[in-house]
C-alpha positions in Angstrom: 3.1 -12.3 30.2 0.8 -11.3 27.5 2.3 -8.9 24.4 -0.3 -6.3 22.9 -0.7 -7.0 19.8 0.2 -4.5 17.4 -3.6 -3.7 15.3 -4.9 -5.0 12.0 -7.8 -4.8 10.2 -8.7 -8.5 11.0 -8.7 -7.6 14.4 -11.7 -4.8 13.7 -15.3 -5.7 14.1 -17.1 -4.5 10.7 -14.9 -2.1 10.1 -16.4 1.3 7.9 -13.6 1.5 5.9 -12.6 5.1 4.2 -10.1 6.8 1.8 -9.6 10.0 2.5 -7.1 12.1 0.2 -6.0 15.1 1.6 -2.4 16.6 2.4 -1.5 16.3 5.6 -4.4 14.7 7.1 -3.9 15.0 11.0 -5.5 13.3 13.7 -7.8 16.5 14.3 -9.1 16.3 10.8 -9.5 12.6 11.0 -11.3 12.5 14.2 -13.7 15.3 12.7 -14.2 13.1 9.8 -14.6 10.0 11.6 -17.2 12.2 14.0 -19.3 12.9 11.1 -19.3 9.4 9.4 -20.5 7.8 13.3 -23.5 10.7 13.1 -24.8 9.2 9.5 -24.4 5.4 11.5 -25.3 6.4 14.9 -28.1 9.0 16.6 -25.7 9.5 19.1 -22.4 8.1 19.2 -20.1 8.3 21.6 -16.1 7.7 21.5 -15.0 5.6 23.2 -11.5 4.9 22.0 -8.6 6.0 18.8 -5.6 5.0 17.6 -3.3 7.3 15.6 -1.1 5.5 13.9 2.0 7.2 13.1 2.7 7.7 16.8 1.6 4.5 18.0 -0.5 6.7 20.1 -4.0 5.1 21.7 -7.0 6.3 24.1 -7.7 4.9 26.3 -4.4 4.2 27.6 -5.4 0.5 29.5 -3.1 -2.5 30.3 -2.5 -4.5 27.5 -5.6 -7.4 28.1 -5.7 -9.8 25.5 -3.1 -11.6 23.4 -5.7 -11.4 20.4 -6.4 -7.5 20.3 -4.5 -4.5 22.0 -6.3 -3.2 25.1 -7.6 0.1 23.7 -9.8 -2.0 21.2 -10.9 -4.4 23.7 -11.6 -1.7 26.5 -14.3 0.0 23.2 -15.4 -3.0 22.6 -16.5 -4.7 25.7 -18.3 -1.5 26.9 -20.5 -1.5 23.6 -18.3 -0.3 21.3 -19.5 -1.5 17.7 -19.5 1.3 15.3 -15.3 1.2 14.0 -13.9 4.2 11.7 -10.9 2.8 9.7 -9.1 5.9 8.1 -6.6 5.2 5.4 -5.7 1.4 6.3 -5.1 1.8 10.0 -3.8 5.4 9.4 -6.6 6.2 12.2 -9.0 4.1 13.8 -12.2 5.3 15.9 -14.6 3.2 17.6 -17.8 4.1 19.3 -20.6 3.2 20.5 -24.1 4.4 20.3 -24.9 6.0 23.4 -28.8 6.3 23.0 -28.4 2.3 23.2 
C-alpha cells in the first residue's frame, strides 16, 4: 500500500516562492494573493489544485497516487499544472495551469 507523502518544497516544480506578512493571513487572502501573482505569470490561469496547511486540508481530494508526491500535487500536475504558488514555506500552496495553453 502506498502512504501520501506529507508535502515539501522539493516535491514542488519551480516553485514562485512568497513572504507574505500579515496577521492572520487566511486561506481566502492567500488564495486572492496567489490568484493575482498566477495573473502576472499566466494570461489565464486556471486552479487546478491547494493545500492549506494548517488543516492538512487539499483540493482536489484524489486517492493518494504516488509514493513520491501526495495525490493533489500529482492530479495538478499531470493535467498541465506548472505555475506553483508557495505561501509562507508551505503555509499555502497553489498550483495552476495556464488555461489559454
Amino acid at each position: 500500500m502506498t502512504t501520501c507523502k506529507t508535502i515539501s518544497k522539493d516535491m514542488l516544480i519551480h516553485p514562485v516562492t512568497l513572504r507574505v506578512e500579515e496577521d492572520h493571513l487566511d486561506f481566502a487572502r492567500a488564495k486572492q494573493i496567489a490568484d493575482q501573482k498566477a495573473k502576472e505569470l499566466s494570461q489565464d490561469p486556471m486552479l487546478m489544485a491547494w493545500y492549506e496547511g494548517s488543516t492538512g486540508i487539499f483540493s482536489p481530494n484524489v486517492e493518494c497516487c504516488s509514493e513520491h508526491k501526495p495525490g493533489w500535487v500529482v492530479y495538478a500536475e499531470s493535467r498541465g499544472g506548472h505555475i506553483t504558488i508557495d505561501i509562507n514555506d508551505e503555509a499555502y500552496i497553489f498550483i495552476y495551469r495556464d488555461a489559454s495553453a
